[in-house]
VOBA-1610 file (N, C-alpha, C; in pm, whole numbers, padded with zeros to 5 digits, always signed):
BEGIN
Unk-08226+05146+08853Unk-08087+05131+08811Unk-08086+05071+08670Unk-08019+05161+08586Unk-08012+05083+08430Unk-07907+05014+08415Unk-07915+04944+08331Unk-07801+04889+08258Unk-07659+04909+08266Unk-07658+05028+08167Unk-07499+05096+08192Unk-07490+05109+08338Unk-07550+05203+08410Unk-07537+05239+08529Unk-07436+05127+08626Unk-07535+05013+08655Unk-07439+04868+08691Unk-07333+04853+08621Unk-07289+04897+08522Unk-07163+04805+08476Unk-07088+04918+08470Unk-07094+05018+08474Unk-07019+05106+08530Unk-06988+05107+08645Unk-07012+05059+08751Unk-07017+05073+08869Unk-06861+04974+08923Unk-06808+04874+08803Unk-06722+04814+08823Unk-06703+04749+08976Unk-06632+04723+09027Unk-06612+04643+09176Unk-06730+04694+09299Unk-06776+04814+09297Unk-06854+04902+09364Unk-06940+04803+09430Unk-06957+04803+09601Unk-07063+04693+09674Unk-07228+04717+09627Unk-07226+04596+09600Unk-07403+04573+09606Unk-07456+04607+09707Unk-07569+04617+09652Unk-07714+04628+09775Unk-07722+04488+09806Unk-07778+04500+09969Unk-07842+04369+10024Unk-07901+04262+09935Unk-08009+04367+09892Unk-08061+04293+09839Unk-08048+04237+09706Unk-07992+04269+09607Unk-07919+04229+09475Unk-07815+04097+09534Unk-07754+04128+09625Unk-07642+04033+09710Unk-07721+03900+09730Unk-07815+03944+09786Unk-07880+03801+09856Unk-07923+03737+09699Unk-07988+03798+09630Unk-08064+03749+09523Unk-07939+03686+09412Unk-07796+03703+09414Unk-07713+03690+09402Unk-07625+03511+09439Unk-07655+03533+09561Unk-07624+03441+09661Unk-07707+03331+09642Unk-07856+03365+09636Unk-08015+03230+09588Unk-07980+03199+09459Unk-07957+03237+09389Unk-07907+03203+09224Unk-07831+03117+09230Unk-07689+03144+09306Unk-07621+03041+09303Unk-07618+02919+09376Unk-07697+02965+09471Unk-07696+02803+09564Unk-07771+02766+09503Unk-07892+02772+09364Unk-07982+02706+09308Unk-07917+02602+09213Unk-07740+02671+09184Unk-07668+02579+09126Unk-07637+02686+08989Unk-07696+02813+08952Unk-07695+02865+08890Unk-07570+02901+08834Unk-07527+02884+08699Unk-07364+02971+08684Unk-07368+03087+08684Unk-07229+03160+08668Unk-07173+03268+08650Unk-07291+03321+08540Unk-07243+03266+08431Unk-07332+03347+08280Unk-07478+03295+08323Unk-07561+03189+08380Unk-07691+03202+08363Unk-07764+03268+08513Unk-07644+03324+08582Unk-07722+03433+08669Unk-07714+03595+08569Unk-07587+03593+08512Unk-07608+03740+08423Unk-07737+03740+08351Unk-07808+03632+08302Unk-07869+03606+08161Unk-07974+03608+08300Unk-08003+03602+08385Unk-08143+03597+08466Unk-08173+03706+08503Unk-08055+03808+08529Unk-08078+03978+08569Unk-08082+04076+08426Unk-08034+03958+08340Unk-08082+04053+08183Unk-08212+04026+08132Unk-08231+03913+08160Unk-08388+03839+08118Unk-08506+03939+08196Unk-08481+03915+08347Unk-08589+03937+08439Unk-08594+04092+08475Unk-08479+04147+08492Unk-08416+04244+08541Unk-08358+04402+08449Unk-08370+04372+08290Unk-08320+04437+08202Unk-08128+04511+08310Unk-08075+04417+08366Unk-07994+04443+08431Unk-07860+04390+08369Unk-07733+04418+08337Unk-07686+04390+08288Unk-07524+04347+08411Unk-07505+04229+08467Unk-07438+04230+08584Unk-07314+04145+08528Unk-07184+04228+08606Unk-07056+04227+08530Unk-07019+04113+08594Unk-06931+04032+08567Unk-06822+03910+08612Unk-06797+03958+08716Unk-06650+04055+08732Unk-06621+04102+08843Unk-06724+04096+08943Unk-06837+04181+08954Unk-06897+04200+09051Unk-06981+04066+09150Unk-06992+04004+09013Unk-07049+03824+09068Unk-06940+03764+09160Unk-06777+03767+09115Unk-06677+03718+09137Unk-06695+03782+09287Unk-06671+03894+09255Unk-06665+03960+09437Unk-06730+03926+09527Unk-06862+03889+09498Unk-06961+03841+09558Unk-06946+03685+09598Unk-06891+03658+09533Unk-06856+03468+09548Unk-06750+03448+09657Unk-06629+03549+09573Unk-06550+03548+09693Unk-06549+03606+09819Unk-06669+03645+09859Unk-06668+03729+09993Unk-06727+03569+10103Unk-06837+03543+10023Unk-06854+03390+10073Unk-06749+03323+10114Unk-06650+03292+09999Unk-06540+03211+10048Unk-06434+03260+10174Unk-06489+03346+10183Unk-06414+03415+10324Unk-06464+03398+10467Unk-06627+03403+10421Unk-06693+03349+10558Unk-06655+03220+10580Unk-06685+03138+10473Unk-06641+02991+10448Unk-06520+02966+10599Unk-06450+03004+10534Unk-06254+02997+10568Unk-06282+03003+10750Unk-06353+03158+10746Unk-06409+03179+10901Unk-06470+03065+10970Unk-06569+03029+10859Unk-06647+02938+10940Unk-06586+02841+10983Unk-06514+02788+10892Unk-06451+02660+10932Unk-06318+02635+11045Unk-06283+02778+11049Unk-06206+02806+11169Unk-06243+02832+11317Unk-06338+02819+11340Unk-06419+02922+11427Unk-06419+02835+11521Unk-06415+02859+11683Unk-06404+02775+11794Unk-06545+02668+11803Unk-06510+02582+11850Unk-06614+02514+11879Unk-06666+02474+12056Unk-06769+02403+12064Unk-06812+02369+12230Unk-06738+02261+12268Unk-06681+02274+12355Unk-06580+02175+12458Unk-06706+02004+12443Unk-06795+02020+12443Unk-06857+01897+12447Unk-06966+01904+12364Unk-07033+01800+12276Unk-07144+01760+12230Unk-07224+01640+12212Unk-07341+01624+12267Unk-07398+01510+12291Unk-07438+01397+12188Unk-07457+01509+12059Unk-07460+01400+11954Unk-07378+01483+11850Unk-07318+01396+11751Unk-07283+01433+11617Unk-07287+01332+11580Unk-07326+01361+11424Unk-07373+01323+11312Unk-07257+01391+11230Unk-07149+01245+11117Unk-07101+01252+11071Unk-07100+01143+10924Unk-07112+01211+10819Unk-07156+01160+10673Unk-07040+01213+10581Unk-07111+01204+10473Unk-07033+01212+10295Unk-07121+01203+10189Unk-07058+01259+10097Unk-07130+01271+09971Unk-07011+01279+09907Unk-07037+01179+09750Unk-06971+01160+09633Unk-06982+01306+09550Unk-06939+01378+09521Unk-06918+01482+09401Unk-06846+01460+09268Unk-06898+01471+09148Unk-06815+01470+09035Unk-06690+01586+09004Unk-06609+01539+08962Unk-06524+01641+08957Unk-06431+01639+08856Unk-06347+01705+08752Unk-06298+01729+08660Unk-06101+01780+08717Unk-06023+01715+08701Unk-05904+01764+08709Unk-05811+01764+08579Unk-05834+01864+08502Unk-05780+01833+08352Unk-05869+01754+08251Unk-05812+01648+08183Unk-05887+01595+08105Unk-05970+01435+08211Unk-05926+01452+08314Unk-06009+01294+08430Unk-06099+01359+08485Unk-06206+01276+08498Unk-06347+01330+08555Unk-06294+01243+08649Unk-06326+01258+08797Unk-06349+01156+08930Unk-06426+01229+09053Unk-06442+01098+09123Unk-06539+01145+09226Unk-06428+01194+09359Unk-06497+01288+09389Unk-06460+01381+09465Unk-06519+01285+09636Unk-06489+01339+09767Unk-06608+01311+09838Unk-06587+01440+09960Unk-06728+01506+09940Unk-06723+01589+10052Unk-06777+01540+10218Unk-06762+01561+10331Unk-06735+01504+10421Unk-06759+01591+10542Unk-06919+01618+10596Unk-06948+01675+10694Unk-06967+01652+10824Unk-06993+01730+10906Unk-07027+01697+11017Unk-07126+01785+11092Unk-07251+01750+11188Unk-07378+01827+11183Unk-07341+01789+11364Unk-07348+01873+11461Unk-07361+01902+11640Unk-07506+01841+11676Unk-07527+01861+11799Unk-07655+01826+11913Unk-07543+01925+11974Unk-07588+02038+12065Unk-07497+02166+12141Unk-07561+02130+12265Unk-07521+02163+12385Unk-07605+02120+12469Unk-07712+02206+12546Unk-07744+02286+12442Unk-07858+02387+12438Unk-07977+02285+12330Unk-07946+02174+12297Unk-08030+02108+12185Unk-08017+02156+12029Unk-07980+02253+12020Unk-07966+02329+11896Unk-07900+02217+11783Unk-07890+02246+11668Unk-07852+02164+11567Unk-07736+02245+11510Unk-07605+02256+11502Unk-07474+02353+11473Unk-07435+02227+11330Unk-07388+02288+11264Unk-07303+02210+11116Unk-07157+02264+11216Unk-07083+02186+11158Unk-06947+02188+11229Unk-06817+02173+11155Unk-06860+02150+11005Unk-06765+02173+10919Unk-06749+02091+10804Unk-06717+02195+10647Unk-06689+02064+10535Unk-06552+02061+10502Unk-06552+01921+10456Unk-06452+01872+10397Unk-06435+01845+10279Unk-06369+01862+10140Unk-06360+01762+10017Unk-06210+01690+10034Unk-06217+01573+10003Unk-06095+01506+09999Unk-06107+01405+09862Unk-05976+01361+09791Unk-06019+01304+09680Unk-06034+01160+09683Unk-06006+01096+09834Unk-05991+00956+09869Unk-06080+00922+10015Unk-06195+00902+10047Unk-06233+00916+10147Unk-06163+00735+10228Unk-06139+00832+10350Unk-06096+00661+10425Unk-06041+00710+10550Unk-05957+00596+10626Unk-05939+00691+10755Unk-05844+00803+10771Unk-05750+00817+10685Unk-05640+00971+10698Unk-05749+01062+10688Unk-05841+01081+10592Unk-05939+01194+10541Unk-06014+01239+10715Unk-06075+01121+10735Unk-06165+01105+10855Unk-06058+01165+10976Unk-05931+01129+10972Unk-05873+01144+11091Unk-05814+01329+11144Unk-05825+01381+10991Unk-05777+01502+10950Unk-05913+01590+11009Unk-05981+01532+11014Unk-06167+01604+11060Unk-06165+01557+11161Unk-06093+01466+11212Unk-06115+01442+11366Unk-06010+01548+11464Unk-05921+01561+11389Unk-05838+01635+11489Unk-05805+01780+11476Unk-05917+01819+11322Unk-05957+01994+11311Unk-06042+01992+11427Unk-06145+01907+11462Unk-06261+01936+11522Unk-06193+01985+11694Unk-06050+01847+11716Unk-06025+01862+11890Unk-05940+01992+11803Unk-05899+02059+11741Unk-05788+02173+11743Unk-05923+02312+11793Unk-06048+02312+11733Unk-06115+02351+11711Unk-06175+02377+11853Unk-06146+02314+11921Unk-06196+02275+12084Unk-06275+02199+12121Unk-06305+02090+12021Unk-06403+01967+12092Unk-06349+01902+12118Unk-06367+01832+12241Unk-06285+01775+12403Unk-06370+01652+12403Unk-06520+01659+12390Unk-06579+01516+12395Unk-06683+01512+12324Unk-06702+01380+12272Unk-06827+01349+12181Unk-06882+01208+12228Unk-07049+01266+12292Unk-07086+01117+12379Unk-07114+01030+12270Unk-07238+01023+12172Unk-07266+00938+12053Unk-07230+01004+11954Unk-07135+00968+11833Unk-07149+01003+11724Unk-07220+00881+11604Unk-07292+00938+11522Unk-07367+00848+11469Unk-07320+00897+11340Unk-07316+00762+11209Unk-07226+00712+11190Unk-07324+00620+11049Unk-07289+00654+10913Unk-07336+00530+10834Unk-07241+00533+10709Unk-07155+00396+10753Unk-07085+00338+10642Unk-06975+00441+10590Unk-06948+00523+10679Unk-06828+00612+10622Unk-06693+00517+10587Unk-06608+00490+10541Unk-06493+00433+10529Unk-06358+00512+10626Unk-06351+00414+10742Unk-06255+00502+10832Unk-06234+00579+10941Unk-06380+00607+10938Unk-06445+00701+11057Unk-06433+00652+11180Unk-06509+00526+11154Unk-06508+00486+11302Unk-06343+00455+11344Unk-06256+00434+11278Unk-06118+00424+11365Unk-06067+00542+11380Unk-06119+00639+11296Unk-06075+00797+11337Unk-06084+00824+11462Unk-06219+00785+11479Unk-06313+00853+11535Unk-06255+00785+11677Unk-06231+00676+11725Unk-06163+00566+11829Unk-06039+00599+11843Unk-05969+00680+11758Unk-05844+00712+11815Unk-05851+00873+11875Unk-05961+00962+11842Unk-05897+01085+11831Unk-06026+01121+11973Unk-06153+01018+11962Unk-06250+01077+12096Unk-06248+00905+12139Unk-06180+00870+12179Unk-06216+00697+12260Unk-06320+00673+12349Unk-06354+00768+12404Unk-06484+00752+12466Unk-06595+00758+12393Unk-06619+00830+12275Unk-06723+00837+12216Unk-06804+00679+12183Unk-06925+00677+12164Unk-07004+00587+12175Unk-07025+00596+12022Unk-06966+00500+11918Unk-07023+00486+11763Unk-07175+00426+11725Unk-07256+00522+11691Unk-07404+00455+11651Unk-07427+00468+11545Unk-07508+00320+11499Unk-07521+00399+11359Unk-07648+00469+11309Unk-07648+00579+11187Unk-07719+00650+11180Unk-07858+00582+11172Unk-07982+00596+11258Unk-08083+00534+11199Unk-08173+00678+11099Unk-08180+00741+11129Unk-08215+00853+11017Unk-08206+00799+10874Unk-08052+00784+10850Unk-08009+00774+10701Unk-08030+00606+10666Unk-08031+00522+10751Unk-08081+00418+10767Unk-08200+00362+10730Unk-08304+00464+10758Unk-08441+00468+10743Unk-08447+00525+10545Unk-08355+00625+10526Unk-08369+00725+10442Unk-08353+00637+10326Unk-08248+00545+10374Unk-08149+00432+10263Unk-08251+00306+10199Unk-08342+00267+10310Unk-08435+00181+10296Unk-08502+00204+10223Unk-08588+00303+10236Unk-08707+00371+10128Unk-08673+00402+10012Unk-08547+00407+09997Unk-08524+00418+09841Unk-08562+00305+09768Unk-08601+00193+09854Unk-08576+00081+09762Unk-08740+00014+09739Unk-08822+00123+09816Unk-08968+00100+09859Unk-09016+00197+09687Unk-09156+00092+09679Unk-09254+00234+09555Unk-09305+00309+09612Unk-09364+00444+09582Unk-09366+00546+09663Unk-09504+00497+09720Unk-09592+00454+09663Unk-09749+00430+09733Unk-09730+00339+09838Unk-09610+00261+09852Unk-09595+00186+09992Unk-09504+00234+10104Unk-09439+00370+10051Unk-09348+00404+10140Unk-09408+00432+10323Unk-09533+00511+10269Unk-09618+00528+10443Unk-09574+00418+10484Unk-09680+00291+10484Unk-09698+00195+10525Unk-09526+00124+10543Unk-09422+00083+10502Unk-09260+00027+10502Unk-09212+00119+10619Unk-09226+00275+10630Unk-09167+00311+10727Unk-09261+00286+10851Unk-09389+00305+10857Unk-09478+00233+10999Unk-09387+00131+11038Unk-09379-00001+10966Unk-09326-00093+10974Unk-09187-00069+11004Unk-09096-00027+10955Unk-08992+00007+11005Unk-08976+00044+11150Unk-09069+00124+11144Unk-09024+00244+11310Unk-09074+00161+11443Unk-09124+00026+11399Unk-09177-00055+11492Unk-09036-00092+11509Unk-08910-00115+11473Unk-08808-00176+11452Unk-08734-00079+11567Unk-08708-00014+11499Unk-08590+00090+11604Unk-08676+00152+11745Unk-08814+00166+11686Unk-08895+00183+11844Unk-08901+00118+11979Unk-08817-00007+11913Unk-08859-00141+12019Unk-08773-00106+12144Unk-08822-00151+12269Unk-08731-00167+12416Unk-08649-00217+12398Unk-08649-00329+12345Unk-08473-00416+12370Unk-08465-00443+12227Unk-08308-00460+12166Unk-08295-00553+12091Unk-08318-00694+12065Unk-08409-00776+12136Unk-08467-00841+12082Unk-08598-00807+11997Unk-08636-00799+12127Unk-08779-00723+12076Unk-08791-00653+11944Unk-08680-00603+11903Unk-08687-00536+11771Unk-08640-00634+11667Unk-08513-00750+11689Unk-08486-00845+11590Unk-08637-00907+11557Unk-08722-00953+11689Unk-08835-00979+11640Unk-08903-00943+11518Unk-08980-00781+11581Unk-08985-00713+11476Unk-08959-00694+11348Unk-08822-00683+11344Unk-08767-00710+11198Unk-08784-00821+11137Unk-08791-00928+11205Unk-08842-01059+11135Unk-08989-01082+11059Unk-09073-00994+11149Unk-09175-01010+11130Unk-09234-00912+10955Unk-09113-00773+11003Unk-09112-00697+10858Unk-09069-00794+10728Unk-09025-00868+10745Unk-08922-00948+10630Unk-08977-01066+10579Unk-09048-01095+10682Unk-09189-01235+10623Unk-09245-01138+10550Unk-09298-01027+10593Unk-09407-00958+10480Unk-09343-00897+10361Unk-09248-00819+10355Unk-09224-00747+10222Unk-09095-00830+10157Unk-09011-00917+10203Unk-08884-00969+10195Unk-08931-00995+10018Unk-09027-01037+09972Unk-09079-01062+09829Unk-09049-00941+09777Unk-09045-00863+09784Unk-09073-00703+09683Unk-08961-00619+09718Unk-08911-00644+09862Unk-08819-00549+09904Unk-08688-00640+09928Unk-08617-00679+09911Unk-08488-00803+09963Unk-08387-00737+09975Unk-08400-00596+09941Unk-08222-00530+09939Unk-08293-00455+10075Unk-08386-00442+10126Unk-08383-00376+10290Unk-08360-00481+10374Unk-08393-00607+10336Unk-08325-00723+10434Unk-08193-00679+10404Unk-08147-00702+10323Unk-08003-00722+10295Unk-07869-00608+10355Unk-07975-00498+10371Unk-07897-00352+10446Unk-07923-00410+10565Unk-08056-00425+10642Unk-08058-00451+10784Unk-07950-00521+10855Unk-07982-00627+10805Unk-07859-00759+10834Unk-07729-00712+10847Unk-07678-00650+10735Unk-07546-00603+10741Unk-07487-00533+10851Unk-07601-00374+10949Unk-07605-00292+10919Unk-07607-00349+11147Unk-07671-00432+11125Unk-07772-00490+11256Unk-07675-00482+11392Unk-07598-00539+11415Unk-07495-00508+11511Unk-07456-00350+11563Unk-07434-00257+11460Unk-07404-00137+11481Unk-07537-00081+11541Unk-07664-00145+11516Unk-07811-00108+11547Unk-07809-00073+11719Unk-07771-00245+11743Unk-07804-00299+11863Unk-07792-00157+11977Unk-07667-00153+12014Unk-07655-00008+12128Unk-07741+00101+12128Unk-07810+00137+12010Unk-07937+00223+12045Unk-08014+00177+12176Unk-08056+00050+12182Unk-08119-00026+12229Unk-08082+00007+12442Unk-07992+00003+12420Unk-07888+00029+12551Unk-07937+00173+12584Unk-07948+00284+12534Unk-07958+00418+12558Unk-08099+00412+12644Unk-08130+00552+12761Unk-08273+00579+12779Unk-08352+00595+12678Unk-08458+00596+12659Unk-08611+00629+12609Unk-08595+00734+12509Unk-08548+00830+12597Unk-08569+00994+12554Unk-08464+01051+12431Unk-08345+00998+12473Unk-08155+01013+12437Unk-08172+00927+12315Unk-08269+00778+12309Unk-08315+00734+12139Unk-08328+00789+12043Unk-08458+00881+12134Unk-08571+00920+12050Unk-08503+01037+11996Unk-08407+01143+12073Unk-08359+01277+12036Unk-08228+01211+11903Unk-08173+01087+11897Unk-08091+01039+11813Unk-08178+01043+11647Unk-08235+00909+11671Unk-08318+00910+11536Unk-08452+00982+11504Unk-08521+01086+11610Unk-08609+01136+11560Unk-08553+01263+11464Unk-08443+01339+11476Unk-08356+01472+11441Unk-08350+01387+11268Unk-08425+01463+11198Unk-08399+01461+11081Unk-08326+01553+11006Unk-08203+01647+11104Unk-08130+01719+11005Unk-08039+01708+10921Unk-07967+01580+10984Unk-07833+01520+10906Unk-07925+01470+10772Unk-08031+01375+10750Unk-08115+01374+10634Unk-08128+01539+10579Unk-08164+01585+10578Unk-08218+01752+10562Unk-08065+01783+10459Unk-07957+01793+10526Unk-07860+01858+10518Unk-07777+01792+10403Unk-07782+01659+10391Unk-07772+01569+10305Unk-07852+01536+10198Unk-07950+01578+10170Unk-08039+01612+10051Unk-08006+01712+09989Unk-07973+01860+10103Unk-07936+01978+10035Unk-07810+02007+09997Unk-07728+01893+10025Unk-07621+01904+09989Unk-07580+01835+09853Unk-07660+01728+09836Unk-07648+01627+09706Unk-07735+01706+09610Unk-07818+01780+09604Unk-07921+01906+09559Unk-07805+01982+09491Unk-07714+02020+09583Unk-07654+02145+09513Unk-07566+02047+09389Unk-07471+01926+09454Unk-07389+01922+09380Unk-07443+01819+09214Unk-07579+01794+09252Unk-07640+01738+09094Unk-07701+01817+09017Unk-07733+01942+09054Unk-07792+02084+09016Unk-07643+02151+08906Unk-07532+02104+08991Unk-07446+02190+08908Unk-07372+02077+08785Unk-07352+02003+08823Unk-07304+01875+08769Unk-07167+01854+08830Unk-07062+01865+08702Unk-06891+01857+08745Unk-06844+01995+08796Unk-06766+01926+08901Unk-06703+02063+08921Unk-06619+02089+08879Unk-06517+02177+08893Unk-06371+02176+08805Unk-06288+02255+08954Unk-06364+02294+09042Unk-06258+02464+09143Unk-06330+02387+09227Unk-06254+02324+09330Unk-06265+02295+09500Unk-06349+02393+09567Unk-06321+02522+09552Unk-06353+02672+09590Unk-06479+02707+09535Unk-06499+02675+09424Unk-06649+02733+09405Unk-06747+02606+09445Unk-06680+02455+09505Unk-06750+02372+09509Unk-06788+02387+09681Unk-06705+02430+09738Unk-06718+02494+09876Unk-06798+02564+09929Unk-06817+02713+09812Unk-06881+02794+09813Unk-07076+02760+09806Unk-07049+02714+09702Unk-07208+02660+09648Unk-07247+02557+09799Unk-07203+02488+09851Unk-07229+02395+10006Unk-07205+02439+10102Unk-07139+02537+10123Unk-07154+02635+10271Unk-07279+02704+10245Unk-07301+02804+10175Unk-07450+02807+10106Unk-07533+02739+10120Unk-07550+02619+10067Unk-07691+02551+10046Unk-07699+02489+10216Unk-07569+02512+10315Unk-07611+02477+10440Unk-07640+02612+10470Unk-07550+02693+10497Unk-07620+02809+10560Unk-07765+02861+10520Unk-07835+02853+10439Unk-07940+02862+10415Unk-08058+02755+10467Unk-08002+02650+10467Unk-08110+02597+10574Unk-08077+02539+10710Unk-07970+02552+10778Unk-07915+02591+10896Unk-07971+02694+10974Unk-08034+02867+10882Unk-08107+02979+10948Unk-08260+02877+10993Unk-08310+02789+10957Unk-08429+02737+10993Unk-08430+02665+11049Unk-08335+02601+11151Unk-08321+02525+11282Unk-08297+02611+11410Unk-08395+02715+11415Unk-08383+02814+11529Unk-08447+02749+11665Unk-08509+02577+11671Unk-08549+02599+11789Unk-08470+02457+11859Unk-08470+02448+11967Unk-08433+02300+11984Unk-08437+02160+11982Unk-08438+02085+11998Unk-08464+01915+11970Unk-08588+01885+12061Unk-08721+01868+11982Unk-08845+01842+12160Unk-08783+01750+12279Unk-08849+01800+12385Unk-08810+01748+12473Unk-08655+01745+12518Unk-08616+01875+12496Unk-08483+01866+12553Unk-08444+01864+12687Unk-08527+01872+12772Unk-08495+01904+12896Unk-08486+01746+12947Unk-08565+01690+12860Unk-08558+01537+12948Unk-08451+01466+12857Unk-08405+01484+12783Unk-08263+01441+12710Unk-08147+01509+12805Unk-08131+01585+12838Unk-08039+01655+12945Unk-07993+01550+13051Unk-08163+01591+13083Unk-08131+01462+13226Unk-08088+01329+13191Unk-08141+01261+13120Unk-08117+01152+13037Unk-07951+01136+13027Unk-07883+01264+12980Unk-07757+01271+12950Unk-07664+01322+13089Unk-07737+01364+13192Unk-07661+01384+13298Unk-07633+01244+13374Unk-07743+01156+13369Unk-07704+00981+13420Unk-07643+00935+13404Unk-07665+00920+13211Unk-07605+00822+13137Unk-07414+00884+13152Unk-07392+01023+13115Unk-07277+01042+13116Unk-07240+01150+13293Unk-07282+01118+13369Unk-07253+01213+13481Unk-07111+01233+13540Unk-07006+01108+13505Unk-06882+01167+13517Unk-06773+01275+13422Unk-06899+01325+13310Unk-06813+01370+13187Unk-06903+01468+13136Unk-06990+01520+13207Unk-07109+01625+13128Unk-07069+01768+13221Unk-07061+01817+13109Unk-07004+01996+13184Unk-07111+02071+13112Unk-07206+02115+13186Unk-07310+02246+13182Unk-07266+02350+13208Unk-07266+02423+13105Unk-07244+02601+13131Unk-07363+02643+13203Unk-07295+02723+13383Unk-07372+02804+13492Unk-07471+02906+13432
//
């Protein structure tokens, strides 16, 4: 296919594969003009606006779908976060905050469940995602886990009252190590995972004490998160063995939250809600296709979850 050929072709559908390669460009963060300039560079291809545009907006349609789309009457865990985005409205730059939410299905599977941008995160924002989700058809949420959102948790207490608020130890863990040098990070998280590993909450305040005699010199802002952070800890502690381990071992809400702060520092400011949508339904759906198997050990999390919740757990026959 030459040159002219494509740009003659005006609105005319792409191939798969031009589409997809289309689609990787931009979730790389790529613009409009430096995907043309990559199919003229690489490609001696010369690819029109329109046809990019069409292509963007067909996304934003799945988008719309996606975010409409029924959901499971129950889920055992969700994982609910945020991310700051820059954003441009006229001549004011401000931070934006987008505002997801990641399933446990009770097949174990890992489902994203929907984004949000709002320009004020707090509890109206939170409460507006709480009650797409019951419009949506979620009826119950046993643990939702939970770090430092502003609002959530009273969303979250008015709209599922039964739900059990935990906080995230994933991002918890994730938050810590930032503050570690990388040649000690192995060794800080060993130490760490002795913490949340522990049988009881004592046993683990122990623990933590014992982390904080040793690094409290070099590291003082992971004391300083723990402490804060410590109460919301405790109820892990309360859960079976198994129903812990399936909480903070699931590193997707981390995963999903890297690839999501990926896209939006890749592009910088945004200026269009819509193409900021676009580019993060993307950079999830793309690594969402690679959570095809379930959470280990799901079968004994089941059971785990038929005890713990047996007046409120509905298994599909």
């Amino acid at each position: 296919m030459d040159e002219m050929a494509l740009s003659e072709t005006g609105g005319a559908p792409l191939s798969p594969m031009i589409n997809n390669k289309i689609l990787s460009l931009y979730t790389r963060g790529l613009s409009s003009t430096e995907i043309q300039d990559h199919f003229r560079n690489n490609y001696h291809v010369h690819m029109p606006l329109p046809l990019l545009r069409s292509t963007t907006d067909s996304v934003l349609s799945d988008y719309q779908s996606w975010q409409g789309s029924a959901l499971e009457r129950q889920y055992p865990i969700v994982y609910f976060d945020s991310l700051m985005v820059r954003f441009r409205a006229g001549k004011d730059n401000r931070n934006h905050t987008v505002l997801f939410a990641l399933g446990i299905d009770m097949q174990g599977q890992k489902r994203p469940l929907g984004l949000w941008i709002t320009a004020n995160e707090g509890r109206p924002a939170w409460q507006l995602v709480m009650t797409e989700l019951k419009q949506r058809g979620v009826n119950d949420i046993f643990i939702a886990c939970l770090y430092g959102q502003t609002g959530v948790r009273e969303a979250l207490a008015r709209s599922f009252p039964q739900s059990q608020a935990q906080l995230c130890v994933v991002r918890l863990i994730d938050n810590s190590l930032d503050f570690v040098a990388w040649k000690d990070r192995k060794e800080a998280a060993a130490a760490l995972r002795v913490v949340y590993t522990s049988n009881t909450a004592t046993v683990a305040a122990d623990a933590m004490t014992r982390f904080m005699c040793d690094c409290d010199e070099h590291y003082p802002a992971i004391n300083q998160l723990w402490h804060a952070q410590w109460d919301q800890l405790t109820g892990l502690f309360m859960l079976p063995l198994p129903l812990r381990e399936a909480i903070y071992s699931t590193n997707a809400i981390q995963s999903l939250h890297q690839s999501l702060a990926k896209v939006s520092k890749r592009h910088g400011i945004f200026t269009d809600e819509n193409e900021l949508l676009v580019r993060l339904y993307l950079a999830q759906h793309y690594l969402a296709r690679r959570w095809s198997q379930p959470l280990r050990h799901w079968k004994q999390v089941l059971n785990c979850l038929a005890i713990t919740y047996d007046n409120r757990l509905q298994i599909k026959s």
